[in-house]
N, CA, C and O atoms as a Tinker XYZ file with bonds, in Angstrom:
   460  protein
     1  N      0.829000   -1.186000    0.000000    73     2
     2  CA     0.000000    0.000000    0.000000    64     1     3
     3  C      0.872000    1.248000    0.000000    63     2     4     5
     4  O      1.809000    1.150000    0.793000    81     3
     5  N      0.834000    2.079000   -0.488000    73     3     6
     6  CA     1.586000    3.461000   -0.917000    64     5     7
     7  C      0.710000    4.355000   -0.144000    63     6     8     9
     8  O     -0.454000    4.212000   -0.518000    81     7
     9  N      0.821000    5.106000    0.666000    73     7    10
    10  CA     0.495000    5.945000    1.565000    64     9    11
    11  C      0.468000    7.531000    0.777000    63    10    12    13
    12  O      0.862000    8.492000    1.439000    81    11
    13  N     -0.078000    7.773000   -0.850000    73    11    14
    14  CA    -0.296000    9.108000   -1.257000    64    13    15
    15  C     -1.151000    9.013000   -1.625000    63    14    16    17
    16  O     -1.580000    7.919000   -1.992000    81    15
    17  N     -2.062000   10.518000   -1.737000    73    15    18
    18  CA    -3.025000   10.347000   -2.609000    64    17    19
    19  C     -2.578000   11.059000   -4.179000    63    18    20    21
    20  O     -1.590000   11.791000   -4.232000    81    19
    21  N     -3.221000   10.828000   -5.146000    73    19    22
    22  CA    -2.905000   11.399000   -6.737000    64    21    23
    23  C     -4.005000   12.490000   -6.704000    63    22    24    25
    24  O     -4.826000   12.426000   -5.789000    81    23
    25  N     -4.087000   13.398000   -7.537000    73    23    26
    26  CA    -5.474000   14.024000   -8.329000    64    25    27
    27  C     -4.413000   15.424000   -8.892000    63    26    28    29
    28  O     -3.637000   16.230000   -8.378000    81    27
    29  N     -5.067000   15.031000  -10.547000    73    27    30
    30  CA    -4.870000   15.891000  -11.390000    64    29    31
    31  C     -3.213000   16.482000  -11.539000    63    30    32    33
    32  O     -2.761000   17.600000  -11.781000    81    31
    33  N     -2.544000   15.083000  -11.254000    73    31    34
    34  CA    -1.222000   14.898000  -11.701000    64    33    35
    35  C     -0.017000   15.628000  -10.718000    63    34    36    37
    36  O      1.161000   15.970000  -10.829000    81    35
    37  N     -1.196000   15.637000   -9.591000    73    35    38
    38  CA    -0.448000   15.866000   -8.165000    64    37    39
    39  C     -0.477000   14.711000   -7.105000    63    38    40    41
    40  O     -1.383000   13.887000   -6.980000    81    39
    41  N      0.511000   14.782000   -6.466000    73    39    42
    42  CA     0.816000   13.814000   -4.934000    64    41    43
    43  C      0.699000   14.152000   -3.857000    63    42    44    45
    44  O      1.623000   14.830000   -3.406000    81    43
    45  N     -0.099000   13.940000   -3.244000    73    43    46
    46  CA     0.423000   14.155000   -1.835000    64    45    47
    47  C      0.514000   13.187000   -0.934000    63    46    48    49
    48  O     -0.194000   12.202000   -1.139000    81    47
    49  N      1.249000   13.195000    0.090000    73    47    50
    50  CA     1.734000   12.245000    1.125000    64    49    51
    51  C      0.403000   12.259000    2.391000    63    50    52    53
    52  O     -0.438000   13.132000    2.604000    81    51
    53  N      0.596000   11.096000    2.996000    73    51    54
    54  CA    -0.678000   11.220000    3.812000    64    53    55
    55  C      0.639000    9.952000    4.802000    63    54    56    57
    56  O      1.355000    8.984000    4.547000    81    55
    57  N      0.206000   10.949000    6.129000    73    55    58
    58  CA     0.735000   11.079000    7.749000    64    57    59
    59  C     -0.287000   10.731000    8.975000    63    58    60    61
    60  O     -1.509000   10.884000    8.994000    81    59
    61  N      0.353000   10.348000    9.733000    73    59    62
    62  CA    -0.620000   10.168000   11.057000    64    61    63
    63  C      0.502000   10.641000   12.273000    63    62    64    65
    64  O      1.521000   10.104000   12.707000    81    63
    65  N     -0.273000   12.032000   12.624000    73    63    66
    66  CA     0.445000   12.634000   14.313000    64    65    67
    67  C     -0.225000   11.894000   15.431000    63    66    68    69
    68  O     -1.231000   12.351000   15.973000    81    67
    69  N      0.319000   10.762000   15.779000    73    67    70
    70  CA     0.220000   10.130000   17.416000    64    69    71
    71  C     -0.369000   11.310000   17.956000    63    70    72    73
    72  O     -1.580000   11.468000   18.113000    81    71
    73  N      0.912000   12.491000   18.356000    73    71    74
    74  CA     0.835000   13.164000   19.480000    64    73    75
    75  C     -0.802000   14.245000   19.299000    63    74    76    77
    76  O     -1.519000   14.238000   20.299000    81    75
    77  N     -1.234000   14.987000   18.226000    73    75    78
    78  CA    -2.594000   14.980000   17.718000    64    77    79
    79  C     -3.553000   14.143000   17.609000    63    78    80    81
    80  O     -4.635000   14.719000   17.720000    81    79
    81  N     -3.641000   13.066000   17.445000    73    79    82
    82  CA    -4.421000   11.854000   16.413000    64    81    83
    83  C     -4.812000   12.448000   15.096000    63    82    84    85
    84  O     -5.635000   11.652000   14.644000    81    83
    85  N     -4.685000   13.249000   14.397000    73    83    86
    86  CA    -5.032000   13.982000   13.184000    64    85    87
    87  C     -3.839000   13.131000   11.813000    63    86    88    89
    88  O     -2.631000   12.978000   11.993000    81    87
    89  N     -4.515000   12.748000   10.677000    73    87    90
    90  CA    -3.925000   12.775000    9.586000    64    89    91
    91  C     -3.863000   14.222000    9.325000    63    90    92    93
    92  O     -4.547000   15.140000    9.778000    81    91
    93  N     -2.677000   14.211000    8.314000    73    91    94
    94  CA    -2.283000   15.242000    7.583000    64    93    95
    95  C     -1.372000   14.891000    6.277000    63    94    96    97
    96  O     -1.029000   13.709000    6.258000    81    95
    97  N     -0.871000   15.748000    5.086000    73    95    98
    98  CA    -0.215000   15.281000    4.250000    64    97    99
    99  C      0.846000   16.505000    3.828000    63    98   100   101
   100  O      1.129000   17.318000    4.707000    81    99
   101  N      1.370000   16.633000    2.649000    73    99   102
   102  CA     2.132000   17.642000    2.129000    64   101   103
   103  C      2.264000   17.218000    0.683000    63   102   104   105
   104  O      2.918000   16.254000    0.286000    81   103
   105  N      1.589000   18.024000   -0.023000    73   103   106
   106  CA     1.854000   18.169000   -2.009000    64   105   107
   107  C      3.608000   17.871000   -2.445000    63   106   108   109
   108  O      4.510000   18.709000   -2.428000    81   107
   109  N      3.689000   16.661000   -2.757000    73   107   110
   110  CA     5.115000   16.125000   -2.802000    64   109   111
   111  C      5.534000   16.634000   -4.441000    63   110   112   113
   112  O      4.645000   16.542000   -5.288000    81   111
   113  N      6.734000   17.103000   -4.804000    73   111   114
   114  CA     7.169000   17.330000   -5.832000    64   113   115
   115  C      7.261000   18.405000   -6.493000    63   114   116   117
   116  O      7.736000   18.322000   -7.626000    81   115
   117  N      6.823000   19.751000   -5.967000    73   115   118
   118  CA     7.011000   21.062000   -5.600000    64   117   119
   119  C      7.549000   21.708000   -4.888000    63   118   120   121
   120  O      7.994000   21.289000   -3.820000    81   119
   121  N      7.661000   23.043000   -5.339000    73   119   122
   122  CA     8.701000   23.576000   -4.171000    64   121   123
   123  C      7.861000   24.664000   -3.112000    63   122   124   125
   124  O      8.374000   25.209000   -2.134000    81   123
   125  N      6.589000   24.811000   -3.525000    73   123   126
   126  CA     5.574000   25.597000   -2.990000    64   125   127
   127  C      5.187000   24.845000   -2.132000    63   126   128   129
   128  O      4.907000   23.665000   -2.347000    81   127
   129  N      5.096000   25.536000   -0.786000    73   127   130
   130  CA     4.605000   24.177000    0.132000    64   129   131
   131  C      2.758000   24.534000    0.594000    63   130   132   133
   132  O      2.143000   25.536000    0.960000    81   131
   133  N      2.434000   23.202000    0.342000    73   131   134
   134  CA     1.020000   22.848000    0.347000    64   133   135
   135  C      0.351000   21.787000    1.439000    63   134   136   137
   136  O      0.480000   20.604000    1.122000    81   135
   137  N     -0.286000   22.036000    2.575000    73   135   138
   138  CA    -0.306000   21.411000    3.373000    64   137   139
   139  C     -2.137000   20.540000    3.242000    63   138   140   141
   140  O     -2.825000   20.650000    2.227000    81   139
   141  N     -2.485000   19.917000    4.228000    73   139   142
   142  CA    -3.964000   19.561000    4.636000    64   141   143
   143  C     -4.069000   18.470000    5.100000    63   142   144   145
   144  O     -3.347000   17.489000    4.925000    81   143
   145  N     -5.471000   18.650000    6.050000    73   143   146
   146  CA    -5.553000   17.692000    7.275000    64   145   147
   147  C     -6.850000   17.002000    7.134000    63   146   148   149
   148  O     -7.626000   17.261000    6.214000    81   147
   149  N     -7.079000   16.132000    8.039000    73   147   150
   150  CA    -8.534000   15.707000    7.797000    64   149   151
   151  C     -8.201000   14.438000    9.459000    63   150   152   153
   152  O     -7.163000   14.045000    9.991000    81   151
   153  N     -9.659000   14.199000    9.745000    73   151   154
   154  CA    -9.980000   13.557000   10.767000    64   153   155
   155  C    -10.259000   11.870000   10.243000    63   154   156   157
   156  O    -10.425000   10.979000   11.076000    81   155
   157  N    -10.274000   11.672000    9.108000    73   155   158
   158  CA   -10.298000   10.359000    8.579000    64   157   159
   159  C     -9.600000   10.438000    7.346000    63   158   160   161
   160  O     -9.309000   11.508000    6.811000    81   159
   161  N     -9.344000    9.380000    6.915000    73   159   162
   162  CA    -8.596000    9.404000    5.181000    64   161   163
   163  C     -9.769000   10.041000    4.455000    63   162   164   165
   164  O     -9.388000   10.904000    3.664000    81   163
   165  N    -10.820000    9.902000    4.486000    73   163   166
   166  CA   -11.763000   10.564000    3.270000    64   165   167
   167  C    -12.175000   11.843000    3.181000    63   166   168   169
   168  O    -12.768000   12.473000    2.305000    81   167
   169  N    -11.461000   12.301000    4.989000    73   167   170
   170  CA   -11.770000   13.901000    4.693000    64   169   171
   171  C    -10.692000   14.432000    4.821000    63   170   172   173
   172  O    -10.609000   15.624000    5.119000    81   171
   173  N     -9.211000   13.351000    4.543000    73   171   174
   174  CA    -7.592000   13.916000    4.581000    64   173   175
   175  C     -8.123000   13.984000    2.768000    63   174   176   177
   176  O     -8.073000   15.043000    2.143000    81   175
   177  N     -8.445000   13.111000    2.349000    73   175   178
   178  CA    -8.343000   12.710000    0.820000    64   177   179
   179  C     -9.000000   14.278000    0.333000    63   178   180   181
   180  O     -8.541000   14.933000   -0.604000    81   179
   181  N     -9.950000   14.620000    1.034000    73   179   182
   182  CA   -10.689000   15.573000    0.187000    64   181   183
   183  C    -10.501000   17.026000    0.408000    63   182   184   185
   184  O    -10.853000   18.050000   -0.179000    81   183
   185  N     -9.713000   16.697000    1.631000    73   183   186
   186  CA    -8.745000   18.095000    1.519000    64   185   187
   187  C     -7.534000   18.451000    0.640000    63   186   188   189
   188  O     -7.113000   19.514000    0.184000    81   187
   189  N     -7.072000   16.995000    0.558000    73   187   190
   190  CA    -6.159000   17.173000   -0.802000    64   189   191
   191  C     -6.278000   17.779000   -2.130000    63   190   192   193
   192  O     -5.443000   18.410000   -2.778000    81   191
   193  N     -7.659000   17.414000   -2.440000    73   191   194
   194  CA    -8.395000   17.705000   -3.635000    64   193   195
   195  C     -8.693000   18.705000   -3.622000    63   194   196   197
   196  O     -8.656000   19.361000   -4.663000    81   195
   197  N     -9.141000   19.281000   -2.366000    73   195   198
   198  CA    -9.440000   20.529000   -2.430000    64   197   199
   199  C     -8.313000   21.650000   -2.762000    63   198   200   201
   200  O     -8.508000   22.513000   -3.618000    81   199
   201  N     -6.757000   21.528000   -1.778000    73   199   202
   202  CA    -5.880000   21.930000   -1.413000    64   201   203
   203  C     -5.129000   22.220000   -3.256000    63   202   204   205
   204  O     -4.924000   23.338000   -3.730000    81   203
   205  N     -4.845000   20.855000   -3.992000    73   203   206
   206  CA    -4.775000   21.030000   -5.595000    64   205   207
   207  C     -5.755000   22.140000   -6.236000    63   206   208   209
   208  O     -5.262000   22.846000   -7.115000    81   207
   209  N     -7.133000   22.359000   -5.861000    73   207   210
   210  CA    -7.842000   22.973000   -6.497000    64   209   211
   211  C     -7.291000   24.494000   -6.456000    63   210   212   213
   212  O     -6.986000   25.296000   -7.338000    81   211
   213  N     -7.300000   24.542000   -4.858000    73   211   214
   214  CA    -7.201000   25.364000   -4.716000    64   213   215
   215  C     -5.927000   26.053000   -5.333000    63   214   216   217
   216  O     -5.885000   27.115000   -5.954000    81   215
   217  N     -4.981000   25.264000   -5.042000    73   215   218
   218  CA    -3.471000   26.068000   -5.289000    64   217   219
   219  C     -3.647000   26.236000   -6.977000    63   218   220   221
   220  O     -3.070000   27.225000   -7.430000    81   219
   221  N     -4.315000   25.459000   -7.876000    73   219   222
   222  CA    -4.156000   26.013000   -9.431000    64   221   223
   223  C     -5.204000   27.312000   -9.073000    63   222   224   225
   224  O     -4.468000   28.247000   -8.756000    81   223
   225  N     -5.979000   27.545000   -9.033000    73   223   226
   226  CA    -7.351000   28.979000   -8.716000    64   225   227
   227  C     -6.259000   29.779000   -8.296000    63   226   228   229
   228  O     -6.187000   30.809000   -8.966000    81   227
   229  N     -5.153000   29.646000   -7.195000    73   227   230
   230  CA    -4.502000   30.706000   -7.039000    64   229   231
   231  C     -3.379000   31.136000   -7.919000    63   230   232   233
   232  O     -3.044000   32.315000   -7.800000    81   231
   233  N     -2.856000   30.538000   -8.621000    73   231   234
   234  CA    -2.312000   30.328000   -9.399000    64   233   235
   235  C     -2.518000   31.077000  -10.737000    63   234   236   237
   236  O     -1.628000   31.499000  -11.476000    81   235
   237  N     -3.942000   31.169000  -10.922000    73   235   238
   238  CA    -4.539000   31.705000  -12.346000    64   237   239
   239  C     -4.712000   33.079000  -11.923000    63   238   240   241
   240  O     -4.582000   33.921000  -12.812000    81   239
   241  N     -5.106000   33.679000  -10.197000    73   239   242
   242  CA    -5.580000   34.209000  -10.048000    64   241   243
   243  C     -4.458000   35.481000   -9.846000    63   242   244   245
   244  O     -4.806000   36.634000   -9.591000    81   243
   245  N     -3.263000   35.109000   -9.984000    73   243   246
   246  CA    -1.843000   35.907000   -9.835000    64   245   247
   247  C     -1.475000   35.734000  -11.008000    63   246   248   249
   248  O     -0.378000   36.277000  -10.873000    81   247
   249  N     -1.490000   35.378000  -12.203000    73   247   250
   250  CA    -0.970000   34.640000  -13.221000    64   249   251
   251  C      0.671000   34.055000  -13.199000    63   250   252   253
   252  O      1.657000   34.588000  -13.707000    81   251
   253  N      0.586000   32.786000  -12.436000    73   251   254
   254  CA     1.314000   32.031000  -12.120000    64   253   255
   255  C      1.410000   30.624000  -12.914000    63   254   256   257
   256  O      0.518000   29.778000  -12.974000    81   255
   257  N      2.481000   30.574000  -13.412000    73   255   258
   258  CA     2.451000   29.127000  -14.071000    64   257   259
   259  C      2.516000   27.668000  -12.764000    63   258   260   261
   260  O      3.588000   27.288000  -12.291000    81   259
   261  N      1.559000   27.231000  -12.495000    73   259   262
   262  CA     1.476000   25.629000  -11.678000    64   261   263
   263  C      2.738000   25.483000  -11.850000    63   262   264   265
   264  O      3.367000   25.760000  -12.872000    81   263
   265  N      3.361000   24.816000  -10.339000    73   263   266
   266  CA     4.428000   24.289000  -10.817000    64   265   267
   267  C      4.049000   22.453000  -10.716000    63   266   268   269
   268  O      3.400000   21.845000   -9.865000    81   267
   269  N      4.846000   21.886000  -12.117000    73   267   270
   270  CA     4.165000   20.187000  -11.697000    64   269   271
   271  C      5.417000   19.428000  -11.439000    63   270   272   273
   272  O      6.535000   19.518000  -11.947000    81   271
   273  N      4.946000   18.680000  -10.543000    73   271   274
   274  CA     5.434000   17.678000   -9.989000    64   273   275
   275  C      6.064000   16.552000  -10.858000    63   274   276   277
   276  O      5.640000   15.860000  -11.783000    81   275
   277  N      7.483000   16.664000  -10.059000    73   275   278
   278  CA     8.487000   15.541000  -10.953000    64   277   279
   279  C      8.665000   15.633000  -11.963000    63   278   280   281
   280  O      8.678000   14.538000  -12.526000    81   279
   281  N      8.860000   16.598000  -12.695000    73   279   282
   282  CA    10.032000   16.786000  -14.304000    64   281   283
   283  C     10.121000   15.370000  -15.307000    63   282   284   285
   284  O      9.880000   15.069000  -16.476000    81   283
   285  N     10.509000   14.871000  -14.346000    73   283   286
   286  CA    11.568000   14.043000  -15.400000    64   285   287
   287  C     12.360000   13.834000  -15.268000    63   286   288   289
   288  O     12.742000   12.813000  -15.840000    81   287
   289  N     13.174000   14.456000  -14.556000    73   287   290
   290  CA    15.028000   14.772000  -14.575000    64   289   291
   291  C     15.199000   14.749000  -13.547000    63   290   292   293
   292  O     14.259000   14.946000  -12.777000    81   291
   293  N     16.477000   14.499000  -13.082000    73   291   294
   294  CA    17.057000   14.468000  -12.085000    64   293   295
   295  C     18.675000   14.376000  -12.045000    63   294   296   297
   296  O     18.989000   13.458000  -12.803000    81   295
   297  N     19.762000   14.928000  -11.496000    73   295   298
   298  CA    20.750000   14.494000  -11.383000    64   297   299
   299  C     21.294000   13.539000  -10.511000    63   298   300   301
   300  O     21.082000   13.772000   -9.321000    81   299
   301  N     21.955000   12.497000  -10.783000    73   299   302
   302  CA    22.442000   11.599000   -9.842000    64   301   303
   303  C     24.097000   11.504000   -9.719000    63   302   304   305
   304  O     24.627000   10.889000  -10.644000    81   303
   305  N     24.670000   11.848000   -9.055000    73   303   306
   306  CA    25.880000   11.378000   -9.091000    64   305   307
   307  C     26.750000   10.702000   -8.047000    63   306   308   309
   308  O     26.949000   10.852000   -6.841000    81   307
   309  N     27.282000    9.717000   -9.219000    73   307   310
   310  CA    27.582000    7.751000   -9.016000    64   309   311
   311  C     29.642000    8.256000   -9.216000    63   310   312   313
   312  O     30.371000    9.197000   -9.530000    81   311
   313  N     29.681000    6.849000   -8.769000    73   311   314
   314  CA    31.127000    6.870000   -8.951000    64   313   315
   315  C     31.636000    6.937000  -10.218000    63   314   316   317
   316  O     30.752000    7.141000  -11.050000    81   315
   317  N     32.712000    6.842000  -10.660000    73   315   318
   318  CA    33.148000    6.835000  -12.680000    64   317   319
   319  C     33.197000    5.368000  -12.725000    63   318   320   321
   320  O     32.710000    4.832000  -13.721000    81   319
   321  N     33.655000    4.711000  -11.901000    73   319   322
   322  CA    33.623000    3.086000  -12.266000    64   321   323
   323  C     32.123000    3.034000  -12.471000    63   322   324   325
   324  O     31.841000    3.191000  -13.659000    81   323
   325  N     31.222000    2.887000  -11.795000    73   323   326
   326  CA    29.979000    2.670000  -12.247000    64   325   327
   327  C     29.147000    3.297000  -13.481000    63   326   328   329
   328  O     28.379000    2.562000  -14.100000    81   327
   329  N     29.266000    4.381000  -13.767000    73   327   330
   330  CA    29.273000    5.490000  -14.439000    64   329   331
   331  C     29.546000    4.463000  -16.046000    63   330   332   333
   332  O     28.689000    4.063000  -16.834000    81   331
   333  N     30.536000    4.343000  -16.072000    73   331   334
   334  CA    31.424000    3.689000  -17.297000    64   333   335
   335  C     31.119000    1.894000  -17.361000    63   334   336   337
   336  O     31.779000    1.326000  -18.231000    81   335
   337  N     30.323000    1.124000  -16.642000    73   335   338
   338  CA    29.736000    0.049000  -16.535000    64   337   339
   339  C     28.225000    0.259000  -16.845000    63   338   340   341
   340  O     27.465000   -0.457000  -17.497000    81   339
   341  N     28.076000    1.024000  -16.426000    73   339   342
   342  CA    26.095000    0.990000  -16.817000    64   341   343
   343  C     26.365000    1.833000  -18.467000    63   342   344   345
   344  O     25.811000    1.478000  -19.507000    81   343
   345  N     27.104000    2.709000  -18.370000    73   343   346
   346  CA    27.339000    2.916000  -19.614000    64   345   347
   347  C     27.215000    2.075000  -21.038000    63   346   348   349
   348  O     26.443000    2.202000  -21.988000    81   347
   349  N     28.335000    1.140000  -20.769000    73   347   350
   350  CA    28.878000   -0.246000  -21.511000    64   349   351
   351  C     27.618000   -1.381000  -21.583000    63   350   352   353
   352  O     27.187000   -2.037000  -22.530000    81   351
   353  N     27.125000   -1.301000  -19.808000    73   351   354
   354  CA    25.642000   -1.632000  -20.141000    64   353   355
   355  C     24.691000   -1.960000  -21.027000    63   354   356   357
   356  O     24.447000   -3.064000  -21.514000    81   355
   357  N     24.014000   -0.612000  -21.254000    73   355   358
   358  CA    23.507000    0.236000  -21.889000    64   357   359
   359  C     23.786000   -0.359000  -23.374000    63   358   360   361
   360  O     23.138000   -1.020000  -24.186000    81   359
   361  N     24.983000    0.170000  -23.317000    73   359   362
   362  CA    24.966000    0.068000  -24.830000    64   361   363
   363  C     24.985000   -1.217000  -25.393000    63   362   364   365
   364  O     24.592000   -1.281000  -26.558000    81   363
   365  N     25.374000   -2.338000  -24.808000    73   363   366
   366  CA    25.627000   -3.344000  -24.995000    64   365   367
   367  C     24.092000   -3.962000  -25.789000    63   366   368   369
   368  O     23.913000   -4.422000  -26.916000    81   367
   369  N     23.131000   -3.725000  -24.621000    73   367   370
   370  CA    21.665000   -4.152000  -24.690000    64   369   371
   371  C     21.058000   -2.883000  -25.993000    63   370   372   373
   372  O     19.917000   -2.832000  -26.452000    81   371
   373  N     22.044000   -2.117000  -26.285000    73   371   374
   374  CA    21.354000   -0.755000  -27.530000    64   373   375
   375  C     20.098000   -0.227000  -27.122000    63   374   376   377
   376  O     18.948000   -0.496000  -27.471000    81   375
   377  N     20.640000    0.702000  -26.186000    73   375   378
   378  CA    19.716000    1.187000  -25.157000    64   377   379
   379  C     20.184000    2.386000  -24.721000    63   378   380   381
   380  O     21.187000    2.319000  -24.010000    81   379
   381  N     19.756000    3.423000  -24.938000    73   379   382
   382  CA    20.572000    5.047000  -24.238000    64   381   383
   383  C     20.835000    4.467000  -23.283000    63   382   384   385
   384  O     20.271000    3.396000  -23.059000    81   383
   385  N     21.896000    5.051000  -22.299000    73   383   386
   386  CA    21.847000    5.108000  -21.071000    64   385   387
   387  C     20.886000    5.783000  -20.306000    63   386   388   389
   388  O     20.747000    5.280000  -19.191000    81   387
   389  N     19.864000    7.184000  -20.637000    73   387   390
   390  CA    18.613000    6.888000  -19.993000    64   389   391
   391  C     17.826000    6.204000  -19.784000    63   390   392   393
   392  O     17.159000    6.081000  -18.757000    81   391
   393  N     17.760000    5.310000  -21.331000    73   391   394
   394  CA    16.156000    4.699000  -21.250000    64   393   395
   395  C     16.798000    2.992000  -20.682000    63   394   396   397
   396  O     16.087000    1.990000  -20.767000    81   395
   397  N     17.852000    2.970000  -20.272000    73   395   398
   398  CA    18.813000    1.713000  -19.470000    64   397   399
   399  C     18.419000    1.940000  -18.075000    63   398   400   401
   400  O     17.740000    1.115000  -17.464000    81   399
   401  N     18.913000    3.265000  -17.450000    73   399   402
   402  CA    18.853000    3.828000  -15.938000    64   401   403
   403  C     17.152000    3.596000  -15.951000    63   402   404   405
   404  O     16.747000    2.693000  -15.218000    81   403
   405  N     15.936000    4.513000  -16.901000    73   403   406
   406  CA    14.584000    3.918000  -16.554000    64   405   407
   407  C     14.372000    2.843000  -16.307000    63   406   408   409
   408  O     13.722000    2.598000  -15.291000    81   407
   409  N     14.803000    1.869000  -17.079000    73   407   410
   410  CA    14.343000    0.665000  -17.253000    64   409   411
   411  C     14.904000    0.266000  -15.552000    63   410   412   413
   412  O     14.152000    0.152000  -14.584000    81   411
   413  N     15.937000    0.156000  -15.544000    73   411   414
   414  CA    16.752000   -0.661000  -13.853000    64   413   415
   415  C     15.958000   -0.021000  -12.700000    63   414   416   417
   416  O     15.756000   -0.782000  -11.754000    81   415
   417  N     15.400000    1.399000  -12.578000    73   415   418
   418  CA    14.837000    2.118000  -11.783000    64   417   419
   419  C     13.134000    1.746000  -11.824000    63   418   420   421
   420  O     12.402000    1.852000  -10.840000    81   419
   421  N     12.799000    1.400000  -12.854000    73   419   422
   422  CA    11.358000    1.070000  -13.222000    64   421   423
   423  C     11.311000   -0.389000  -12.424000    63   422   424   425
   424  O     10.519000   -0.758000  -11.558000    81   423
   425  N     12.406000   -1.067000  -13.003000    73   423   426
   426  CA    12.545000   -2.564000  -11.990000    64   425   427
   427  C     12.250000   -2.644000  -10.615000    63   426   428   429
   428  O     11.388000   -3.132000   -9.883000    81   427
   429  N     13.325000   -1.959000  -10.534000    73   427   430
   430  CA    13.868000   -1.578000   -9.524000    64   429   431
   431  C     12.390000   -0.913000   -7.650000    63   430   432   433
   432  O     12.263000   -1.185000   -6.456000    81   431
   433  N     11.841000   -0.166000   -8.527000    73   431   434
   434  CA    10.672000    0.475000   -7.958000    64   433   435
   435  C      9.231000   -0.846000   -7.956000    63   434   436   437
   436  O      8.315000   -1.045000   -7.158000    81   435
   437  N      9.559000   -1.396000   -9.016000    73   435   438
   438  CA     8.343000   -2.581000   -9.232000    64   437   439
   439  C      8.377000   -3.567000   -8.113000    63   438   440   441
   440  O      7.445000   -4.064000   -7.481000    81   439
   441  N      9.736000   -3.745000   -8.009000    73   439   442
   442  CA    10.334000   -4.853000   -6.592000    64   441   443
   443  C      9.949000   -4.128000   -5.337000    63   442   444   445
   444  O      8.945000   -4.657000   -4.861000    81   443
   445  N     10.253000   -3.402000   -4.827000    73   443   446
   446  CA    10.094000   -3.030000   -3.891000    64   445   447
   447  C      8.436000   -2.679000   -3.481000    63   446   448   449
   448  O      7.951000   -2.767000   -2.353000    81   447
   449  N      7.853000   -2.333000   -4.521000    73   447   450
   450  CA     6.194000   -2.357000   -4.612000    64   449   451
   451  C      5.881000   -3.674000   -3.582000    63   450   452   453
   452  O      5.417000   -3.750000   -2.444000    81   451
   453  N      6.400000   -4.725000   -4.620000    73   451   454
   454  CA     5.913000   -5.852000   -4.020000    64   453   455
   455  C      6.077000   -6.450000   -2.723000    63   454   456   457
   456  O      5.322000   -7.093000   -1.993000    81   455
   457  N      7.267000   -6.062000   -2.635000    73   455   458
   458  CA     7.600000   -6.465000   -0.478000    64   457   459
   459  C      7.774000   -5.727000    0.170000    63   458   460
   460  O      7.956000   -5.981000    1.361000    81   459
């Protein structure tokens, strides 16, 4: 079970404060920070929804471009031995080395889903 909710190509994380008893979450993958709470998951969930709504309305209402979540890109930096092996990798299988790194990371994320 993955502990976010999605809507309209946003994330947010969903939390439980012991020391409150209140769920709460935070809009993951932005740099604008976006919060909301709720007393059960369905009224954490629908504050989320709301919280997305809201932040594009404000957004239009300043003329602000949304910022969205997770690009694409990322920098990682690995050792040169490894670097020059996934490389060789890669090419070996005739495969960019991006769409090599997706693929091992796509795996990679699928496994861990499962246990």
């Amino acid at each position: 079970m993955h502990n976010i909710f999605k809507h309209k190509g946003y994330i947010g994380s969903v939390e439980y404060d012991d020391r409150d008893g209140i769920l709460h979450g935070r809009m993951l993958g932005i740099s604008d920070i976006i919060s909301y709470e709720g007393t059960s998951v369905q009224k954490l969930k629908k504050d989320f929804q709301n919280a997305v709504e809201d932040y594009l309305d404000a957004c239009r209402e300043i003329d602000k471009e949304p910022e969205k979540p997770f690009s694409g890109r990322f920098m990682v930096r690995i050792p040169r031995e490894l670097h020059a092996t996934i490389a060789l990798t890669a090419k070996g299988k005739k495969k960019s080395l991006n769409a090599w790194v997706s693929d091992a990371l796509a795996q990679a994320a699928q496994e861990h889903a499962k246990g």
